[in-house]
C-alpha positions as CSV (number, residue, x, y, z in Angstrom):
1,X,48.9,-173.6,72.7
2,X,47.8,-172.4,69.3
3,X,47.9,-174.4,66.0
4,X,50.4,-172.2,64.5
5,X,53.0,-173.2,67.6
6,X,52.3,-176.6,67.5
7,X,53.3,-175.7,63.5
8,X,56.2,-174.2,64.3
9,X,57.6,-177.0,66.9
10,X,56.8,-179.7,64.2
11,X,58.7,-177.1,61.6
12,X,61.8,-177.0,63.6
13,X,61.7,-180.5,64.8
14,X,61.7,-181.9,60.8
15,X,65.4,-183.2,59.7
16,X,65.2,-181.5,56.3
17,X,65.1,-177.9,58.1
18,X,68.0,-179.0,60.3
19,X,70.0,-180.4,57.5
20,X,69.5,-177.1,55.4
21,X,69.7,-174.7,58.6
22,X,73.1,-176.8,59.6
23,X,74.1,-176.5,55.5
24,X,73.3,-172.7,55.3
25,X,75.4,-172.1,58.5
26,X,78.4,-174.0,57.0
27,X,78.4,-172.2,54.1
28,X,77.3,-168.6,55.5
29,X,80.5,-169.5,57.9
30,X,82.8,-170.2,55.1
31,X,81.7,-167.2,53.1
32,X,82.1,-165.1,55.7
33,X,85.8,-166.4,56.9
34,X,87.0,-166.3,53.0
35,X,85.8,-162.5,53.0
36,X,87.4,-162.0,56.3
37,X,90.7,-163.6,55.1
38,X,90.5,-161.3,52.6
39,X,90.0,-158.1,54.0
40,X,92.7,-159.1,57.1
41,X,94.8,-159.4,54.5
42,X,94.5,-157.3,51.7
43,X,94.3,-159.3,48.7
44,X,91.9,-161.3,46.6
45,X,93.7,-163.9,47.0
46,X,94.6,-164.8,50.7
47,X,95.3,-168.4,50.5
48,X,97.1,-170.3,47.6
49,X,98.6,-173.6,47.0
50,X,102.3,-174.0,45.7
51,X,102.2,-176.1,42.5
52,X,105.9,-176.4,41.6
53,X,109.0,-176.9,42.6
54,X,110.6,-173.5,41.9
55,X,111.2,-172.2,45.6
56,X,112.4,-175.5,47.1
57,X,113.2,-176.0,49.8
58,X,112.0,-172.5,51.2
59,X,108.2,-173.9,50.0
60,X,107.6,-177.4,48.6
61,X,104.6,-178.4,46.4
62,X,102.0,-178.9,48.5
63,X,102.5,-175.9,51.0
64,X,99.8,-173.6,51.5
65,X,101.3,-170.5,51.6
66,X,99.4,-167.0,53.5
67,X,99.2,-163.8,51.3
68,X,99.4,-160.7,52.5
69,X,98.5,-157.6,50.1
70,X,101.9,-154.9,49.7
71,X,100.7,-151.5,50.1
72,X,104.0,-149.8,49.6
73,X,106.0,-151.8,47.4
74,X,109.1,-149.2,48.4
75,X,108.8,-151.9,51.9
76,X,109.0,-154.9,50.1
77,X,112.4,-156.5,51.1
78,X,114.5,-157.6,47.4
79,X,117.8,-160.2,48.0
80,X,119.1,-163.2,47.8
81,X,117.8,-165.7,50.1
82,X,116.9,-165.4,52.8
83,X,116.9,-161.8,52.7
84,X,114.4,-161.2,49.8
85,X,110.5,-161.3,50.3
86,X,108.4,-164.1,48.4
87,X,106.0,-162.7,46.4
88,X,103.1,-163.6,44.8
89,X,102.4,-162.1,41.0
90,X,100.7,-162.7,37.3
91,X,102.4,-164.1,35.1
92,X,103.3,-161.6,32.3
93,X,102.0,-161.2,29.3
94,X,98.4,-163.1,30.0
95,X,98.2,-162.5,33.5
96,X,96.3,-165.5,34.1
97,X,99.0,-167.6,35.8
98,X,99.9,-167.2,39.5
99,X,103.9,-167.3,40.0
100,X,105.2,-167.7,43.4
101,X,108.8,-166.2,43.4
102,X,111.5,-164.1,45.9
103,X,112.0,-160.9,45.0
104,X,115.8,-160.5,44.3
105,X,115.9,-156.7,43.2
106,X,114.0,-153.7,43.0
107,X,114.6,-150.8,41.0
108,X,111.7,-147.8,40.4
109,X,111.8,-146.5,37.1
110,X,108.9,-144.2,35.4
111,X,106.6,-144.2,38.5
112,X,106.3,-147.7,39.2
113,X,108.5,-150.0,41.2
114,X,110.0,-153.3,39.2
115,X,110.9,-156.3,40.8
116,X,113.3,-159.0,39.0
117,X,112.3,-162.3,41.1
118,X,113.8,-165.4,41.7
119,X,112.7,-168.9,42.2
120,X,115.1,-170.3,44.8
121,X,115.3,-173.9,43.1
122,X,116.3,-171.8,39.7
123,X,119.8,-171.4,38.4
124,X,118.7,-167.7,37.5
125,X,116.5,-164.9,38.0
126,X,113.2,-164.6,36.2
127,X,113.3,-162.6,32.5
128,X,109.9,-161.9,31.7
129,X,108.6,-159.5,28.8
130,X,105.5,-158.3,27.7
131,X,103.4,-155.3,29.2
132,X,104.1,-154.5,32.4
133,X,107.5,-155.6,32.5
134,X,110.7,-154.1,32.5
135,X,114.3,-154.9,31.6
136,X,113.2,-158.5,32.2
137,X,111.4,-157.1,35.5
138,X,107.3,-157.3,36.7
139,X,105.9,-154.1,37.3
140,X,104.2,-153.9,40.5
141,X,100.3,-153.8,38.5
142,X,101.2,-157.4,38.7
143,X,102.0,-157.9,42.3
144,X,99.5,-159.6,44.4
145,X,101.5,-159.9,47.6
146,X,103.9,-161.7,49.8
147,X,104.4,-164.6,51.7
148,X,103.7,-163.9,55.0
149,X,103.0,-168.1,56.1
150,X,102.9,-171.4,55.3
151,X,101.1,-174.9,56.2
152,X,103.0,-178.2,54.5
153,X,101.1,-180.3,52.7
154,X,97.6,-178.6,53.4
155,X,97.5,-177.5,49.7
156,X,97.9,-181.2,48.0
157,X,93.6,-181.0,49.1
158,X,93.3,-178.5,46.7
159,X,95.6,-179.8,44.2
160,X,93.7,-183.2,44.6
161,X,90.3,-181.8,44.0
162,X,91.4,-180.0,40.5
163,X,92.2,-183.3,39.4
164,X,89.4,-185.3,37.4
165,X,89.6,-188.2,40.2
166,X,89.6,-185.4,43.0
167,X,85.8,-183.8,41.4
168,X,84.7,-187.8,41.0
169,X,85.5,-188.4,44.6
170,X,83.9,-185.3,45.9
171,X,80.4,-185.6,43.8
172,X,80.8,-189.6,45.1
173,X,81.0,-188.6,48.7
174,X,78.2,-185.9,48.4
175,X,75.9,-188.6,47.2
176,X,76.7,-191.4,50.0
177,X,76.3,-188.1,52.4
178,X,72.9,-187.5,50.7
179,X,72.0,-191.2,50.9
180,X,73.2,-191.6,54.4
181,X,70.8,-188.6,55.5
182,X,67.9,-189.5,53.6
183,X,67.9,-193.3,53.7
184,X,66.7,-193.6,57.4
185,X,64.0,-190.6,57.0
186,X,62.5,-192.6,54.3
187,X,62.6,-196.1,56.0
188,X,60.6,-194.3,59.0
189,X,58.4,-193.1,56.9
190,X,57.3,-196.3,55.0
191,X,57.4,-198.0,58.7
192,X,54.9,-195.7,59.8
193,X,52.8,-195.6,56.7
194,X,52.5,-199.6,57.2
């Protein structure tokens, strides 16, 4: 055996190359299944959380709802419920708001399909204005897709986390994770050094 095996063994054996090997996997595997997610389903945005009550009781806060990306919006189901597709769109005018609503009609006016949505809890359909909007309708350059599944109460983690207590908590348990690791290594090595 040559001094660059016996390097090697003690290399791999260490706990700090496990720890960041196991780490890396994790990660790499959670990367990789996000990515995944997203191309399956064609949309950026493959898994969301439902943060209101609008579309009670067809999805409660909490749910995590499934996303699939609408090629042809001429597909897309618009009706009352149960009939009409929930979709998933931006918020007009700043776009920077997710809405989770049914589609209740459809009508295609100057190249582009509109959709005039519906939350099922509301008394009303939805009247937006602003750019891409129409007679109180979303254009379909704001659609991100439709509900296509849903897991209760898997979403309050997510809601939890964007909370100031839910970062505290996660940096907190990091840290006793890191201490718990690293603790023991060091002991060993102050054992052995004595």
């Amino acid at each position: 055996m040559t001094s660059t095996d016996s390097g090697l063994r003690r290399f791999w054996k260490n706990s700090y190359v496990k720890t960041i090997l196991l780490a890396a996997i994790i990660v790499g595997g959670v990367v990789a299944f996000w990515f995944g997610l997203q191309a399956g389903l064609r949309t950026q945005y493959p898994l969301l959380t439902v943060a209101s009550g609008s579309m009670v009781p067809t999805l409660n806060v909490g749910d995590l709802i499934a996303v699939q990306g609408v090629s042809n919006v001429a597909d897309l189901n618009a009706g009352a419920n149960p009939v009409g597709d929930v979709v998933v769109f931006r918020r007009p005018p700043a776009n920077d708001e997710l809405i989770v609503h049914r589609a209740v009609n459809k009508t295609f006016y100057g190249g582009l399909w509109y959709i005039r949505t519906k939350g099922d809890a509301n008394s009303g359909p939805d009247t937006w204005t602003g750019p891409d909007t129409y007679g109180g309708m979303i254009s379909q350059n704001l659609l991100i897709g439709k509900v296509v599944g849903k897991v209760p109460w898997l979403g309050y983690i997510p809601l939890y986390i964007r909370r100031p207590e839910g970062i505290t908590l996660i940096i907190v348990l990091m840290v006793i994770i890191i201490l718990a690791e690293y603790i023991p290594e060091m002991s060993k090595k102050q054992k052995t050094e004595t």
